[in-house]
C-alpha positions in Angstrom: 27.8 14.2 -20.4 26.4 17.5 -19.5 23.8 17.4 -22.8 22.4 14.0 -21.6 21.6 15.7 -18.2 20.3 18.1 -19.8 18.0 15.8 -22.1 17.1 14.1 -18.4 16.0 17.2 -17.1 14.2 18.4 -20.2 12.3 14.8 -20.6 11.6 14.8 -16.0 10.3 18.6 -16.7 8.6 17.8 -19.5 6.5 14.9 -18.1 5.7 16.8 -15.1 4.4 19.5 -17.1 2.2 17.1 -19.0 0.8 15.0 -16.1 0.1 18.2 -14.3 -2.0 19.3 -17.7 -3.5 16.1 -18.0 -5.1 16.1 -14.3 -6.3 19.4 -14.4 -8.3 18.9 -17.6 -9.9 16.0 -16.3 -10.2 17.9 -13.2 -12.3 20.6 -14.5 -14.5 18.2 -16.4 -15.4 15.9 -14.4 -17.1 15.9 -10.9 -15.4 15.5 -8.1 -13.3 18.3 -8.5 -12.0 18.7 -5.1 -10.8 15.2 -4.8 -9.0 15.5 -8.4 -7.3 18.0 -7.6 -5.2 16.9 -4.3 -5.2 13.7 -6.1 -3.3 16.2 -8.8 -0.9 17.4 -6.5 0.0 14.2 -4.8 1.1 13.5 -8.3 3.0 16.3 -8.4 4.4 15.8 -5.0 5.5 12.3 -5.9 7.1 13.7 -9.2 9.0 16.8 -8.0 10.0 16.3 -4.5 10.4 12.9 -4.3 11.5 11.8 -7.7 9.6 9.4 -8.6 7.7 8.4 -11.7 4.2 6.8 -13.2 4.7 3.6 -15.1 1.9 1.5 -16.2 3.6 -2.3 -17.5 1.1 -4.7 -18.9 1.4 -8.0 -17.4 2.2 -11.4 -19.6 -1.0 -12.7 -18.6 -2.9 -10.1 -21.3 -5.5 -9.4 -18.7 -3.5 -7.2 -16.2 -2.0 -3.9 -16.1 -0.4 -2.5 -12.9 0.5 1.1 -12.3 3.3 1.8 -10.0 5.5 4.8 -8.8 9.4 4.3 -9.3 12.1 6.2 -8.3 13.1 8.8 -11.5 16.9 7.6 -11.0 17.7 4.4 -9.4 21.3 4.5 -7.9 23.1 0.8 -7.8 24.2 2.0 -4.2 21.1 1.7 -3.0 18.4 -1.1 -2.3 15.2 -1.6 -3.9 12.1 -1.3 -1.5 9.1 -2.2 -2.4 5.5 -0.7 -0.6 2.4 -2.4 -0.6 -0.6 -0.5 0.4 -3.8 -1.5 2.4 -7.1 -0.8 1.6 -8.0 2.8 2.4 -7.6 4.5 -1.4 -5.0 4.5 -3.7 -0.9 4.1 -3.0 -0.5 7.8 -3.3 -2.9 8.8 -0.4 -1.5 5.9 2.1 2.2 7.0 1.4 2.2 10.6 1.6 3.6 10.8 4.8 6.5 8.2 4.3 7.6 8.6 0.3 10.1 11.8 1.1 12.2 10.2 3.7 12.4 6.7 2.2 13.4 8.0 -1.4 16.6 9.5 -0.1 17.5 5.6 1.1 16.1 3.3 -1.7 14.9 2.7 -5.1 11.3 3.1 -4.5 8.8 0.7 -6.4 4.8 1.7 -5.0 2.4 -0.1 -7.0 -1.4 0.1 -7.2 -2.5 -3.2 -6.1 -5.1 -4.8 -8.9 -8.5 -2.8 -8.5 -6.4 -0.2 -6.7 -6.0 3.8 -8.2 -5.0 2.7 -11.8 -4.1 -1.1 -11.8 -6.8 -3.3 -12.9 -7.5 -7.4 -14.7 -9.8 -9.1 -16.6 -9.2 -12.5 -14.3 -12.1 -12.9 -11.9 -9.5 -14.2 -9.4 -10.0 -12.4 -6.1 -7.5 -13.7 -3.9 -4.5 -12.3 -2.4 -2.6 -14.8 -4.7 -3.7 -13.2 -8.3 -2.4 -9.8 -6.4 1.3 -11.2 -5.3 1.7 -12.5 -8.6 0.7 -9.1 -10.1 3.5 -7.5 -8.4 6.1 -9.7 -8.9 5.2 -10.0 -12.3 5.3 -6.0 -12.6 8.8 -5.8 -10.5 10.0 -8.8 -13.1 8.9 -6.3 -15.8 10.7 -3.2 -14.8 13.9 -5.1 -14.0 14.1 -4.4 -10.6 14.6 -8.3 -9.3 17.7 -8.4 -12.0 21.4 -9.1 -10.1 19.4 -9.1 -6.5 16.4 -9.0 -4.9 14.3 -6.7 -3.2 12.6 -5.5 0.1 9.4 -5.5 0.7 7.5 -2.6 2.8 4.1 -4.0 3.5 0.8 -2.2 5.7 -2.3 -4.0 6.6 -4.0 -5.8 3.3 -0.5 -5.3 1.7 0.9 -7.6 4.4 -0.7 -10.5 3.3 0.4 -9.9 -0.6 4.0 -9.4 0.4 3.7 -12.4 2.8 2.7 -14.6 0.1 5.5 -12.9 -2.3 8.0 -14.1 0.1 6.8 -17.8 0.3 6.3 -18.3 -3.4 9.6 -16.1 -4.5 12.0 -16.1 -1.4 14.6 -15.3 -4.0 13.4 -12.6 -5.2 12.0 -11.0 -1.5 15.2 -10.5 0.7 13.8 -8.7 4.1 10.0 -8.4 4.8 8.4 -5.3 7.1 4.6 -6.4 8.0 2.8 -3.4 9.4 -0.6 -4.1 11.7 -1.4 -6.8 9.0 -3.4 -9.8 10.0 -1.5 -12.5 8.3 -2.3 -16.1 9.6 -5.5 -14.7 11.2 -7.4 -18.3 11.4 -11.6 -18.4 10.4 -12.4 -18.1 13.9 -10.0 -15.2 14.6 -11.7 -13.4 11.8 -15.2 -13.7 12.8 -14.2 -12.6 16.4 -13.0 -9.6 15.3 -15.7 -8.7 12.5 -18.4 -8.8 15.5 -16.4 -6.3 17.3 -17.1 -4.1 14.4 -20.6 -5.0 13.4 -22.3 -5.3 10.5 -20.2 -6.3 6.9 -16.6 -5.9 7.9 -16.4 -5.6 3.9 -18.8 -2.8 3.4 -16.9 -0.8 5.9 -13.3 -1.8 4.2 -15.3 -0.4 1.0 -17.6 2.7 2.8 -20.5 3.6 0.3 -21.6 6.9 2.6 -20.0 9.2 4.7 -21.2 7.7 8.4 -18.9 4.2 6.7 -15.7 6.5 5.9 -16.1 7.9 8.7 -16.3 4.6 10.8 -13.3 3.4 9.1 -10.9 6.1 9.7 -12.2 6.2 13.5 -11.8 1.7 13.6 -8.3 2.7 11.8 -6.8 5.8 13.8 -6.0 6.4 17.3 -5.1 9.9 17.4 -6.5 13.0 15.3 -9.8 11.9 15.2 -11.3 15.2 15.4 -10.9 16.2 12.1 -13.3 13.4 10.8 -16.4 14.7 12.3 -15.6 18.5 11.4 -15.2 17.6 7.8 -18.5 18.2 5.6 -20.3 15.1 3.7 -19.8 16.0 0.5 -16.1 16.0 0.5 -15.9 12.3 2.3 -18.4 11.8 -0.9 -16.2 12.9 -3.2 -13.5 10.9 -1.7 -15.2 8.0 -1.9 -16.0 8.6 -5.4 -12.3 9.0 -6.3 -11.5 6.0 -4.8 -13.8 3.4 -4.6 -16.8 4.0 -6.9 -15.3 2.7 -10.7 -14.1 -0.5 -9.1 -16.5 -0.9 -5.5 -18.2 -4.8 -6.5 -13.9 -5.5 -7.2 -12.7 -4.4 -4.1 -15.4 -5.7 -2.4 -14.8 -9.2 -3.5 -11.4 -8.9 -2.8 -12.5 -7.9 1.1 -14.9 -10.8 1.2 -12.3 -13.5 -0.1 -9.6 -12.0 2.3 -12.7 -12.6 5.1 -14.2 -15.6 4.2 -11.4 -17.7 2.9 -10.3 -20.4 4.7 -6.7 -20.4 6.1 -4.1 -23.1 6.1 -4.6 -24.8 8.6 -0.7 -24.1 9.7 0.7 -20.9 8.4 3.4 -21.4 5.6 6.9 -20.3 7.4 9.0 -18.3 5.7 13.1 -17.7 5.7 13.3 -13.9 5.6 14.3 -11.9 7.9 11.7 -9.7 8.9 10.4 -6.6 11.0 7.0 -6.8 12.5 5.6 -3.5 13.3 2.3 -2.5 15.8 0.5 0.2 17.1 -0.6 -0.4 20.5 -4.1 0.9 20.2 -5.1 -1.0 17.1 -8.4 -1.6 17.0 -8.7 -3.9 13.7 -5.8 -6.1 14.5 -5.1 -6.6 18.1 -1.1 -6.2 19.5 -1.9 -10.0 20.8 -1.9 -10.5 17.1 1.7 -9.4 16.6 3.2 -11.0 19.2 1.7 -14.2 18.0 2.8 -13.7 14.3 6.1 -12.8 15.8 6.4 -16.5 17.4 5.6 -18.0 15.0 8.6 -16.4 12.8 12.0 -17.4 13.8 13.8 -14.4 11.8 11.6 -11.5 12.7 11.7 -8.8 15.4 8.6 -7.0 16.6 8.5 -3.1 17.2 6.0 -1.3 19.2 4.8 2.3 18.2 3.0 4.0 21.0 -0.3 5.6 20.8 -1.0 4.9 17.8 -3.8 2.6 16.5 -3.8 0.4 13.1 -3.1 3.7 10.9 1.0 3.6 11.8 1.8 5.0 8.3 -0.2 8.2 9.0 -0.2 8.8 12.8 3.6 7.6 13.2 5.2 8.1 9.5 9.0 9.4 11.3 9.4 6.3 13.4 8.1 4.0 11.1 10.5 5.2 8.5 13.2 5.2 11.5 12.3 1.6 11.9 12.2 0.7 8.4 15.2 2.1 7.7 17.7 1.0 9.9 16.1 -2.6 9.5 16.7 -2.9 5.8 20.0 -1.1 5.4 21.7 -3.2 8.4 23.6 -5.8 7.3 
């Protein structure tokens, strides 16, 4: 017993060692450095204080490969929770505030939605469907659906993934948490709220210059602006690099066909139980929003987060935790 804890620790220690030697070459040779190296360390973050691991499964289909983060030791006493990013970079970056906490209560599962960090398909389907069928197939994969389902943690873009995961697989999706997501937002809806914004509302989901990040996090955040308009250009550059550069005309197909799209004309209900969760200040999908999606779902409770604007994962990580927590684990 004690020598395969021992071969557990050696093989954990072992792969830390290696990732941490892998990004740091790549690091050094190859510009942006500054970027690559927090990107580094959220690796190593992930990996030593919140046990988690990188797997890469490669999807039935032979055209998709998604990348996730699992927890290092899944415990049969806990439930399996599943988070779905938004757009904004890569799972790692949108997480970082929440991952600790939640891995002491669940089985984590974070992948890298398609065209996301280091998932990615050959299929020239764009729609939120190809990217709910690209986790569930992944999950299917690593075996985490097998003698139960799972829950499924969802912010923003994510929230329309995991809602269609729930309608095509309510067996395999138990409890749902939708956070500031604009699910069953009709055509009309849409365009309302892209001429709040001006311009492309895709080109600013997808920023190509500094002034565009910069827009975004202010459209996205409530509190801590500040910081944006202290930091220099060429790190929002690099940034934007990192994440959007080697797949930008990908995501930004998958913005247009999330905008563009028309909607059913009545918005599939679903059986899960779910949590609803709003900031009040958000600017990219109004509270009226939640309150509306909450109506329209019989089995769902909305949660209010003051002062705080469509970022809830960043400027309220604790009580979003609290929230998501206590909803999942109750019986």
């Amino acid at each position: 017993m004690a020598s395969m804890k021992l071969v557990h620790l050696f093989r954990r220690y072992l792969l830390i060692a290696l990732t941490l030697f892998q990004s740091l070459i790549s690091c050094f040779f190859d510009f942006p450095i500054l970027i690559k190296l927090a990107d580094s360390f959220l690796s190593l973050y992930f990996l030593i204080f919140c046990d988690l691991r990188p797997v890469t499964v490669d999807l039935d289909d032979g055209e998709t490969t998604v990348h996730f983060w699992i927890s290092g030791h899944r415990r049969i006493s806990r439930p399996n929770l599943v988070m779905l990013h938004g757009y904004g970079g890569n799972s790692k970056w949108q997480f970082v505030h929440q991952v600790s906490d939640l891995s002491k209560s669940f089985n984590i599962f974070i992948p890298d939605l398609v065209f996301f960090g280091k998932s990615y398909s050959k299929n020239s389907d764009r729609s939120v469907e190809i990217q709910a069928r690209s986790v569930a197939g992944g999950l299917k994969k690593l075996g985490c659906v097998e003698g139960g389902g799972v829950s499924v943690y969802s912010i923003s873009y994510g929230g329309f993934v995991a809602y269609k995961m729930a309608e095509i697989w309510p067996e395999m999706v138990e409890k749902l948490v939708i956070v500031s997501s604009g699910v069953g937002f009709t055509q009309q809806q849409k365009t309302a709220e892209m001429k709040k914004h001006g311009g492309d509302c895709s080109e600013i989901l997808v920023p190509k210059t500094p002034m565009d990040l910069r827009m975004l996090i202010k459209i996205s955040m409530h509190t801590g602006l500040t910081f944006v308009d202290w930091l220099p250009d060429f790190i929002l550059s690099q940034f934007i690099a990192v994440m959007y550069e080697k797949n930008r005309q990908e995501l930004l197909e998958l913005a247009k066909n999330l905008l563009e799209r028309e909607e059913e004309p009545e918005l599939p209900v679903i059986s899960q139980k779910t949590l609803i969760v709003w900031g009040d200040k958000d600017k990219v999908f109004p509270l009226e929003h939640g309150y509306r999606l909450q109506r329209r779902l019989q089995s769902s409770r909305l949660e209010i987060i003051q002062e705080s604007g469509h970022a809830v994962n960043v400027e309220a990580p604790t009580t979003l935790n609290n929230l998501i927590t206590e909803f999942v684990l109750s019986v």
